[in-house]
C-alpha positions as CSV (number, residue, x, y, z in Angstrom):
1,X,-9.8,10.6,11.7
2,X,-6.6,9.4,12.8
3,X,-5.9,10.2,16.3
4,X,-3.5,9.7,19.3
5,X,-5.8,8.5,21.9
6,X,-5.3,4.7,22.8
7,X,-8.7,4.7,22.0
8,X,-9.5,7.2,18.9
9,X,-11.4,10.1,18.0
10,X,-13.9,8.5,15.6
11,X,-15.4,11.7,13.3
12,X,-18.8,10.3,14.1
13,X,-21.5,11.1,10.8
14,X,-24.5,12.2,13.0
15,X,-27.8,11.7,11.0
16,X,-30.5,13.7,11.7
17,X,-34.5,14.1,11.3
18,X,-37.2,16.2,12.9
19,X,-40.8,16.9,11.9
20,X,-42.1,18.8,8.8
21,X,-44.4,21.8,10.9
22,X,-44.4,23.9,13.2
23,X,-46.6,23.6,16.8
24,X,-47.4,27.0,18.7
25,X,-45.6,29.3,16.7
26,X,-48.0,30.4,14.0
27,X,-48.5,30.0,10.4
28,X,-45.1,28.9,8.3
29,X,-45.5,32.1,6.7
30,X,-44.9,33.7,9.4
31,X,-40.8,32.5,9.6
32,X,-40.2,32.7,13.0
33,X,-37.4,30.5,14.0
34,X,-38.6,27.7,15.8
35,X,-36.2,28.4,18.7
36,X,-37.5,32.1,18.9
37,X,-36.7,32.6,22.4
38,X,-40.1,34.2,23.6
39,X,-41.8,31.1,22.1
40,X,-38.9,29.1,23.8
41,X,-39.4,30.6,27.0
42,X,-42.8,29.6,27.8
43,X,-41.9,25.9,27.4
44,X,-38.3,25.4,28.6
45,X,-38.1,23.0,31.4
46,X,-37.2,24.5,34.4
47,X,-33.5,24.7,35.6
48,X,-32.2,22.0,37.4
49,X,-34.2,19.0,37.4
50,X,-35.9,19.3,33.9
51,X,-39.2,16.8,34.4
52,X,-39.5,16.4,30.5
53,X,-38.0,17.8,26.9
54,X,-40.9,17.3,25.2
55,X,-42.1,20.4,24.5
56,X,-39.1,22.1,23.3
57,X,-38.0,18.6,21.2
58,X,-41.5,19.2,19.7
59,X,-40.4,22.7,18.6
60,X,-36.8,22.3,17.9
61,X,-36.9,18.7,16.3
62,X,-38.6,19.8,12.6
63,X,-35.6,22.1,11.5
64,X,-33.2,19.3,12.2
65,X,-32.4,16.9,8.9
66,X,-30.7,14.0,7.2
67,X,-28.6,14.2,5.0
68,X,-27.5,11.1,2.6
69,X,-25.0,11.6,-0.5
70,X,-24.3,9.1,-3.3
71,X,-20.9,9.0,-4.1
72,X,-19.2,7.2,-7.5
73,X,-16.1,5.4,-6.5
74,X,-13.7,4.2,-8.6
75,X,-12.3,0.5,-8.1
76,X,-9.6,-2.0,-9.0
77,X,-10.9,-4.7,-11.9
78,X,-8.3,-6.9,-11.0
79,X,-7.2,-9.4,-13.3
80,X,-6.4,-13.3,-12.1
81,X,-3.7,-13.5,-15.3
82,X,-1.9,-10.1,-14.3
83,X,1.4,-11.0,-14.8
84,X,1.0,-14.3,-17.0
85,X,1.3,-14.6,-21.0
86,X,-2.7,-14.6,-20.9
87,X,-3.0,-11.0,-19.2
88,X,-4.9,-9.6,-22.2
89,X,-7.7,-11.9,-22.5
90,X,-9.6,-9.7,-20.2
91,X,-8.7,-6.7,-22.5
92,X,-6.4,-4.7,-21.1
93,X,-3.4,-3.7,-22.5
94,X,-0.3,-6.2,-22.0
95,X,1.4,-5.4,-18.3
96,X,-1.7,-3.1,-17.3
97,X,-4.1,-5.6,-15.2
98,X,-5.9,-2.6,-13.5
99,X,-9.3,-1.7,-15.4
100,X,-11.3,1.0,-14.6
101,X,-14.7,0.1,-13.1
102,X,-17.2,2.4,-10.8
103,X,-19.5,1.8,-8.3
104,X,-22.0,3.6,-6.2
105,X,-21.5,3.9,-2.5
106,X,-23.6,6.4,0.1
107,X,-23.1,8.1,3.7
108,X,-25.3,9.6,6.5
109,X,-25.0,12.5,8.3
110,X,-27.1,15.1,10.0
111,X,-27.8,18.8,9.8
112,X,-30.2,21.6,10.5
113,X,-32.1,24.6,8.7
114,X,-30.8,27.8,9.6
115,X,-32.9,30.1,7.3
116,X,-36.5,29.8,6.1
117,X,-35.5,29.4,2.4
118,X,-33.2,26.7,2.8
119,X,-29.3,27.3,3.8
120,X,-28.6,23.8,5.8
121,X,-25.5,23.6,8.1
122,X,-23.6,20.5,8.4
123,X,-20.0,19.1,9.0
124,X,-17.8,19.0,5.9
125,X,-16.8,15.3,6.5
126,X,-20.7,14.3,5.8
127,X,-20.5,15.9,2.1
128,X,-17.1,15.1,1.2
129,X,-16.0,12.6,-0.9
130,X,-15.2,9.2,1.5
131,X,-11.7,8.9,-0.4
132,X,-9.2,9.8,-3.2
133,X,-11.2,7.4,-5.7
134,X,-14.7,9.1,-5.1
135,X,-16.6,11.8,-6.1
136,X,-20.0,13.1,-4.9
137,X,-22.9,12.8,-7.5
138,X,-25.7,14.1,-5.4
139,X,-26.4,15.0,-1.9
140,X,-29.9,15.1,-0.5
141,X,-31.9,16.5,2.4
142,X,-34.4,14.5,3.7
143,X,-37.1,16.2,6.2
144,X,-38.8,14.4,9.5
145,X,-42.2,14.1,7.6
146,X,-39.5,11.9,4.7
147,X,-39.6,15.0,2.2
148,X,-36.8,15.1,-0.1
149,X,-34.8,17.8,-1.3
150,X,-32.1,18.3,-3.8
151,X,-29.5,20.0,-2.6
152,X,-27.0,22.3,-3.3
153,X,-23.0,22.8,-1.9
154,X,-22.8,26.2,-0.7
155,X,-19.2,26.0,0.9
156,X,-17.7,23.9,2.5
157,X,-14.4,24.2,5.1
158,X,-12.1,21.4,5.7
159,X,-10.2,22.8,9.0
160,X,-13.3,23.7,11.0
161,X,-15.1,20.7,9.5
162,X,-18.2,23.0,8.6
163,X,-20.5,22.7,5.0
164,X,-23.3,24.8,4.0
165,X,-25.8,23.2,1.9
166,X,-29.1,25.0,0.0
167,X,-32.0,23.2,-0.8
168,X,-35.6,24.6,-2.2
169,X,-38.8,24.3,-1.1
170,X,-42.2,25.9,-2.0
171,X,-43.0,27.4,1.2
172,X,-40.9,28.9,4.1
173,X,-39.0,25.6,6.1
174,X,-38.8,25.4,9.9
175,X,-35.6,26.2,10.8
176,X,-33.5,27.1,14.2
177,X,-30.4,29.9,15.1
178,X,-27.2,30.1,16.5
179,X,-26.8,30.5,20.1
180,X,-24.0,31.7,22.7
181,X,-21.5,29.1,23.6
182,X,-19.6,31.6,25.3
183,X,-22.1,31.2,27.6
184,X,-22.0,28.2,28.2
185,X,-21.2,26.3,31.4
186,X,-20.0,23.0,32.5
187,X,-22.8,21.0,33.5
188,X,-25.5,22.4,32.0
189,X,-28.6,20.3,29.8
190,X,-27.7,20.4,26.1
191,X,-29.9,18.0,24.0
192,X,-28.7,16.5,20.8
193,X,-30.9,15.6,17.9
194,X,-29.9,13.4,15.2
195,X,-29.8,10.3,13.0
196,X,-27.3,7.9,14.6
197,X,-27.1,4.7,12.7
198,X,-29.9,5.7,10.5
199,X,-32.4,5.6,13.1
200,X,-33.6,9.3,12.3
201,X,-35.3,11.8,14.7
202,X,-33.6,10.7,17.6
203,X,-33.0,12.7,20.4
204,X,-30.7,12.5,23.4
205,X,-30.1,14.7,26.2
206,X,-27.1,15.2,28.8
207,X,-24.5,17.9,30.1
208,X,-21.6,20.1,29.0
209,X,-18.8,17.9,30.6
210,X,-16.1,20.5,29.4
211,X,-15.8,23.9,27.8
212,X,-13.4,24.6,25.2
213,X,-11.6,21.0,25.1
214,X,-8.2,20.5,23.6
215,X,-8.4,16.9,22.2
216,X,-4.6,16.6,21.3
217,X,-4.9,16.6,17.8
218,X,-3.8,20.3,17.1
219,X,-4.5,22.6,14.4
220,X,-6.6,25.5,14.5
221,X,-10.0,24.3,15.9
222,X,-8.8,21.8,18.3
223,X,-11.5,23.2,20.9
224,X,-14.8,21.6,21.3
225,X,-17.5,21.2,23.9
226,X,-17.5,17.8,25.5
227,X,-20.8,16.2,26.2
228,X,-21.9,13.0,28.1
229,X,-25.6,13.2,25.8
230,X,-25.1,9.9,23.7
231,X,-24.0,10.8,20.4
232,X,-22.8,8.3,17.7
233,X,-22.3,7.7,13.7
234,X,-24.8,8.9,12.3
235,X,-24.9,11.8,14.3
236,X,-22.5,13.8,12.5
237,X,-23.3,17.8,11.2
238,X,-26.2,17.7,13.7
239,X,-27.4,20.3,16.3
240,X,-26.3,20.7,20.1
241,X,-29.0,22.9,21.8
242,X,-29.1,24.5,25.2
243,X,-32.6,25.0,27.1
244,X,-33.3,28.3,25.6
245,X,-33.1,26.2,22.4
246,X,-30.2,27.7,20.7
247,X,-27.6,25.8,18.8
248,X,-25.0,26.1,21.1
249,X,-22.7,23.8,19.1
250,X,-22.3,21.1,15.6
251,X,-21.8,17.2,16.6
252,X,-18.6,16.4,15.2
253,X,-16.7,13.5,16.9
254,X,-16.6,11.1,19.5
255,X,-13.8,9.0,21.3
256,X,-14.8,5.3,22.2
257,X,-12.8,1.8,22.4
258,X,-15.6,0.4,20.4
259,X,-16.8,3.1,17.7
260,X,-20.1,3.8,19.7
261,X,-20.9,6.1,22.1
262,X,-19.4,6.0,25.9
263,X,-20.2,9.7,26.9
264,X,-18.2,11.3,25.3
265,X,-18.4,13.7,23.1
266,X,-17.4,16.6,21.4
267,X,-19.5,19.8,19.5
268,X,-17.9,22.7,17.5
269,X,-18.9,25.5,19.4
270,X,-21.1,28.1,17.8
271,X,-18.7,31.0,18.8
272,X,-16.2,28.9,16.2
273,X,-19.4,27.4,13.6
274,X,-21.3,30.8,13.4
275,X,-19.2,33.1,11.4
276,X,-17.3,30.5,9.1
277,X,-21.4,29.7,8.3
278,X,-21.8,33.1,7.6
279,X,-18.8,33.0,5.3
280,X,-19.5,30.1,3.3
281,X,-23.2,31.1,2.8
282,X,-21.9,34.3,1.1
283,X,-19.8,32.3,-1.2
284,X,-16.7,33.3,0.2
285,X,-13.5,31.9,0.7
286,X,-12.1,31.3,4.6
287,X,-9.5,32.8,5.1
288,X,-6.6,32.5,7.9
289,X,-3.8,34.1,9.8
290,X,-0.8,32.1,9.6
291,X,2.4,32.4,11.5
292,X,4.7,29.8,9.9
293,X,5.8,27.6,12.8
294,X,5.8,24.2,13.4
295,X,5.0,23.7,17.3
296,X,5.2,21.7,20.0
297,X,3.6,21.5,23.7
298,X,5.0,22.9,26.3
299,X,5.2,19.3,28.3
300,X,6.7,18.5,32.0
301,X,9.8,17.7,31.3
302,X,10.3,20.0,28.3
303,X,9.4,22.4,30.8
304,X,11.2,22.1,33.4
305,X,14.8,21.9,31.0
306,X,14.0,25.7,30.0
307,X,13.2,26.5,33.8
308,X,9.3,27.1,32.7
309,X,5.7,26.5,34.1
310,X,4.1,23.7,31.9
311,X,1.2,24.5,29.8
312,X,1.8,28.5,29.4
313,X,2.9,28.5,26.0
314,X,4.0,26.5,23.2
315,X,7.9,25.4,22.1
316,X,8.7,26.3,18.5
317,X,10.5,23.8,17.1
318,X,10.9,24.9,13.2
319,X,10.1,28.6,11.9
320,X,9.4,28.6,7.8
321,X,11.1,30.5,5.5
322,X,9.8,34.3,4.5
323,X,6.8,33.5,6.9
324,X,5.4,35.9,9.2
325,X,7.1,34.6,12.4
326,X,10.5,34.0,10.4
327,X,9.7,38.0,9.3
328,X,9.2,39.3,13.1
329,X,12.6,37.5,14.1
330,X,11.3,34.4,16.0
331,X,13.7,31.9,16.3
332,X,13.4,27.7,16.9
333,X,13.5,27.3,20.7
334,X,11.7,30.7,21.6
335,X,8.7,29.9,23.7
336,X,5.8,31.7,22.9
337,X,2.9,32.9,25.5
338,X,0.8,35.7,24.1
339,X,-0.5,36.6,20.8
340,X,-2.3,39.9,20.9
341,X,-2.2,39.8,24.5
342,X,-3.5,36.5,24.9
343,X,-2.9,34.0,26.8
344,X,-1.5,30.4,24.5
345,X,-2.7,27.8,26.9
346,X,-4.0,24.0,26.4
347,X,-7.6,25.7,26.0
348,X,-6.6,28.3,23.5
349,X,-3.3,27.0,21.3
350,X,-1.3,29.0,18.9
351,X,-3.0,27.4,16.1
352,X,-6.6,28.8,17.4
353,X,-5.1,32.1,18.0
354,X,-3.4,32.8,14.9
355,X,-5.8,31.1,12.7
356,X,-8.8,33.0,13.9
357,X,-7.0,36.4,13.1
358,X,-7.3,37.7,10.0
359,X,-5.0,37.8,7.1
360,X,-2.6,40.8,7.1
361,X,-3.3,41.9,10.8
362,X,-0.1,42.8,12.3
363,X,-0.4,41.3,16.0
364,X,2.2,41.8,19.0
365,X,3.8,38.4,19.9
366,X,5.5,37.2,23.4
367,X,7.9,34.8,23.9
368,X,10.7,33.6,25.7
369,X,13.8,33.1,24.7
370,X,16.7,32.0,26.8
371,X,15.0,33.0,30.0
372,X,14.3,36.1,29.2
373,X,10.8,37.8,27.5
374,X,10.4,38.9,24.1
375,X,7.8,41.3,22.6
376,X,8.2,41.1,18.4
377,X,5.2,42.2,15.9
378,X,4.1,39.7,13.1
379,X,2.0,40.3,10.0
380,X,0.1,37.2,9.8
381,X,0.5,35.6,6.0
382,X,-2.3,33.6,4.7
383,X,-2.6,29.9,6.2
384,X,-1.7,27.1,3.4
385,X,-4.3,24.2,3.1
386,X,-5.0,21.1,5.7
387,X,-3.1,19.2,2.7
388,X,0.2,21.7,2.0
389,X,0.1,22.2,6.2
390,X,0.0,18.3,6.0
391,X,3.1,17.8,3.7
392,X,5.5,20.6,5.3
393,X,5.2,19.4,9.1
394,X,5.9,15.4,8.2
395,X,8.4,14.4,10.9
396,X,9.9,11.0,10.1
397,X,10.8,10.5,13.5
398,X,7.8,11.4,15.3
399,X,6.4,8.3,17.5
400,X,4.2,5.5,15.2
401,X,0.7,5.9,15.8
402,X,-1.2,2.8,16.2
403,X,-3.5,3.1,12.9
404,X,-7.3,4.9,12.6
405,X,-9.2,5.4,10.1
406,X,-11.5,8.3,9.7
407,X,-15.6,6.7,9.2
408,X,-15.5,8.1,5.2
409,X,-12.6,6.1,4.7
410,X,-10.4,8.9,4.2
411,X,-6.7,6.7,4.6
412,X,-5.7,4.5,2.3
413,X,-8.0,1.4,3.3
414,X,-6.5,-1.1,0.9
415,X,-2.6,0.0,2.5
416,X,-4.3,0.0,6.1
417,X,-6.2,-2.8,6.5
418,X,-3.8,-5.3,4.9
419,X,-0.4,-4.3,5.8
420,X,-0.9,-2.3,9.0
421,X,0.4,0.7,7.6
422,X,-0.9,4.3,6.2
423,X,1.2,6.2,3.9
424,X,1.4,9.8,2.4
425,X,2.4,10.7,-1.0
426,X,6.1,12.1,-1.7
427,X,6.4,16.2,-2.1
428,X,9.5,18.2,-2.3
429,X,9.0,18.9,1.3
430,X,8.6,16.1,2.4
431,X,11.3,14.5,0.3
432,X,13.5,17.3,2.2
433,X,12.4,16.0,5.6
434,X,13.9,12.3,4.9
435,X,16.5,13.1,2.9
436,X,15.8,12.0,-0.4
437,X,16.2,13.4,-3.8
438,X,13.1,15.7,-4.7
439,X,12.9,13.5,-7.6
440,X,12.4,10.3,-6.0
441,X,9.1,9.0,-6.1
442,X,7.4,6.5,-4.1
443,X,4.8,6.8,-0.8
444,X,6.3,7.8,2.8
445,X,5.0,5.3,5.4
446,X,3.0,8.1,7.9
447,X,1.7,5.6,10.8
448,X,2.5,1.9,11.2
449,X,0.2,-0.6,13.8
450,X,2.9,-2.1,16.2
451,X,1.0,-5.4,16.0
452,X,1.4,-5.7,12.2
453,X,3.9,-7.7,10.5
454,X,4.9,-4.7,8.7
455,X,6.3,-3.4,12.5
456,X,7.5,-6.6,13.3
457,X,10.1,-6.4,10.0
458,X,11.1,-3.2,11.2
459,X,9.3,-0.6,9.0
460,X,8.7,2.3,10.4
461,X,7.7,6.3,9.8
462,X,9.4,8.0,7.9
463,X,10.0,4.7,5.7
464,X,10.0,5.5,1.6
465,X,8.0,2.6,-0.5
466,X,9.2,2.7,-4.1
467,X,8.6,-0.7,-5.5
468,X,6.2,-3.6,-4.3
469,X,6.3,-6.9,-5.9
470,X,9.4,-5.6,-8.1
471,X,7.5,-2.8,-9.9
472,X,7.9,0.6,-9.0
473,X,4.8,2.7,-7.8
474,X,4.8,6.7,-8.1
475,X,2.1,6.8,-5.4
476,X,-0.7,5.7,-2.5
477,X,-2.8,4.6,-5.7
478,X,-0.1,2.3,-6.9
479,X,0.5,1.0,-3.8
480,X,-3.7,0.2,-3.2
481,X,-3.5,-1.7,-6.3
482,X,-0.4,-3.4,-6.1
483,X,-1.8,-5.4,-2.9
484,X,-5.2,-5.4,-4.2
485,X,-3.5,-7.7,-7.6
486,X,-1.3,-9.7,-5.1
487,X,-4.7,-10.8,-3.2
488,X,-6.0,-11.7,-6.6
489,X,-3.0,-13.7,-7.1
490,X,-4.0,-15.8,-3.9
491,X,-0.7,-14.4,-2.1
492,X,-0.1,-14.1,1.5
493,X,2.5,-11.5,1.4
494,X,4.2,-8.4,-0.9
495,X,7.6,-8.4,-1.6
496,X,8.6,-3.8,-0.3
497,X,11.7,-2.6,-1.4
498,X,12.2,0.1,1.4
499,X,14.9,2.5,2.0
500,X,15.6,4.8,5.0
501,X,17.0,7.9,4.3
502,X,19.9,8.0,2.8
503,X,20.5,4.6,3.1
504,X,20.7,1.5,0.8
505,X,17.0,0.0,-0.2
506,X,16.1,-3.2,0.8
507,X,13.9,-5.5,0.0
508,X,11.2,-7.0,3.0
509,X,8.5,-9.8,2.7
510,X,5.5,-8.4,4.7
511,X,2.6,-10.7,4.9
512,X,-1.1,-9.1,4.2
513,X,-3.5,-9.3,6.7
514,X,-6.4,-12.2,6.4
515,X,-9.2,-9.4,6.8
């Protein structure tokens, strides 16, 4: 995932594996979770100073899977004489050089069995396609003892990052419950069992470094436990336990300079994972409040120019129109500090707040507004998708972020990796934001690396694309294959024609990237 740490948030796929039966809990029949607490109990290391996890790994470590998908992507057949009178000796049509070809990639990830016939929890990023070109063919479940499973997509939940996944087996499976994180305190043991790098079954131990950390990246489920317990790639969608051997939270991500681990960490928390579970294994649909405000951090200095504490509350910058908020008389610049009479701090944002309401409920809102408090009532609306939220809140003069890229491969590789920049398709909205024609196609330049020669040239955010190498491209797509002929060609650079606004286009050489 793209982040704003110097360093990055890699989503880190955490694969998983554990043993095929049961010790000291009975028969399989019997489909007792293997974390049952009075089984639990008797072998939990003592508090403090634990002297060895074996026992409860032993118990805990068969319920907990790997999970591998093969995924059919869709690549450029360039052709060497795209552009030349013999361009259709490779049978394409005269002036298209792109032919459809398809090959067969795979990712790793981890999970674990919540029910003894076969609902498997996991992240969302593990099971989803690893970019716009792919689609999944077939996801599998493989056990500790290397028994394989079909399996099935349940639901799935982009926001939250959660999948539910049902496989079948002929008798009852191991399997292991949702615990308190509430609970939860700041250094206590949590072990983590997974499949980082492939090496399955492994298992890693540590402490809760933080409760309910905001990483910076926003939205509604910005909040994680933090752990120092080594977790890496591989390690994605797999299980956090406490002592009592609950799953306290879902490995989901890590930040590191290097793309392994360096303690730290970060889990969904159960409190968050358990009912969105419970939603998708019913088949349902998640569903969330939505206020219809684009937001910003109460900061020091933004602070202290409205005569305000830092960190109690967040700035609204934009309010939508005929949204909830823009309903309830909320206005840009209002501060807001409570929703439903709590508190909208670093640890609990408006995003969490709102979002974890549900649709329709008619909650009582505080703000500030010119130095004085407000108290307004809003009837949450019904939160748009990751990808509409995505397109309406595009700021082309937010600050460049130095470029990530999510491990699937979610950004535009072909744009990232050889001209230092990622892009976003054009939408009305968006189109509204830079002030363009909502007819004008093209991609909007979203991120740019500093050190790229694309930066040096002066391209920036906010930046519209419409033609590269003279022909004009409609999307992200386009612009992959574009670069991807001029490679072909043996080029060192593309030829953008760029345009700012309202503002004249111009054409700029920017050379590709050797990698």
């Amino acid at each position: 995932m793209t982040v704003r740490y110097a360093y990055g948030i890699s989503a880190a796929l955490l694969l998983a594996g554990g043993a095929a039966t049961l010790t000291g809990i009975g028969s399989a029949g019997a489909q007792t979770a293997a974390n049952d607490s009075a089984v639990i109990r008797s072998m939990a290391p003592r508090a403090g100073a634990p002297m060895s996890f074996a026992d409860l790994t032993e118990q805990l470590q068969p319920a907990v899977v790997n999970i591998s998908t093969t995924q059919r992507v869709r690549v450029t057949n360039n052709n060497p004489f795209a552009g030349t009178p013999f361009d259709g000796l490779f049978g394409n049509r005269r002036g298209s050089s792109n032919g459809a070809q398809t090959r067969e990639a795979q990712s790793l990830g981890s999970g674990f069995i919540i029910s003894a016939d076969g609902y498997v929890v996991t992240n969302n990023h593990v099971v989803a396609p690893g970019n716009r070109n792919s689609t999944i063919e077939s996801i599998t479940v493989i056990m500790p003892d290397r028994t394989e499973y079909d399996a099935t997509l349940v639901g799935r939940d982009a926001a939250s990052d959660i999948a539910v996944l049902k496989i079948s087996a002929k008798k009852p499976l191991p399997f292991v419950k949702f615990g308190d994180s509430n609970s939860a305190r700041v250094g206590d043991w949590v072990i983590a069992i997974g499949n980082p790098f492939g090496l399955g079954g492994t298992v890693t131990t540590g402490i809760l470094s933080a409760i309910h950390r905001n990483t910076g990246q926003g939205g509604a489920y910005d909040r994680f436990l933090q752990t120092d317990a080594s977790i890496n790639r591989g390690n994605s969608g797999g299980p956090m336990f406490d002592l009592n051997g609950n799953v306290i939270g879902i490995n989901n991500a890590i930040i590191s300079p290097t793309g392994g681990n360096v303690g730290i960490g970060f889990a969904i928390p159960a409190e968050v994972a358990a009912p969105i579970v419970e939603t998708l294994r019913k088949g349902e649909t998640i569903e969330r409040g939505y206020l219809g405000v684009q937001i910003t951090t109460l900061t020091e200095d933004l602070a202290d120019s409205l005569g305000l504490e830092k960190n109690k509350g967040e700035f609204v910058q934009r309010v939508e129109p005929n949204e909830a908020a823009a309903t309830a008389g909320i206005q840009a610049g209002d501060v807001i500090v409570k929703v439903n009479n709590r508190d909208v701090t670093p640890d609990q944002n408006l995003s969490y707040l709102v979002a974890n309401l549900p649709v329709g409920t008619s909650v009582p809102i505080e703000l500030i507004r010119d130095g004085k408090t407000v108290k307004v009532n809003a009837k949450l609306g019904k939160r748009p998708s990751e990808e509409e939220l995505a397109g309406s809140t595009f700021d082309p003069d937010a600050e460049d972020n130095a470029m990530g890229e999510d491990e699937n491969g979610a950004s535009a590789q072909a744009t990232a990796e050889a001209l230092g920049l990622s892009v976003v398709d054009m939408t009305a909205t968006i189109a509204r934001q830079i002030g363009v024609p909502s007819t004008q196609k093209g991609v909007v330049v979203s991120t740019v690396d500093p050190n790229s020669d694309a930066a040096q040239k002066g391209i920036r955010r906010g930046f519209l694309i419409t033609r590269v190498n003279r022909r004009s491209i409609n999307n992200a797509e386009d612009l992959d294959n574009a670069i991807a002929n001029a490679k072909n060609a043996g080029r060192e650079a593309v030829l953008l024609q760029v345009r700012r606004g309202a503002r004249d286009p111009q054409f700029v050489a920017v050379r590709l990237n050797e990698k």
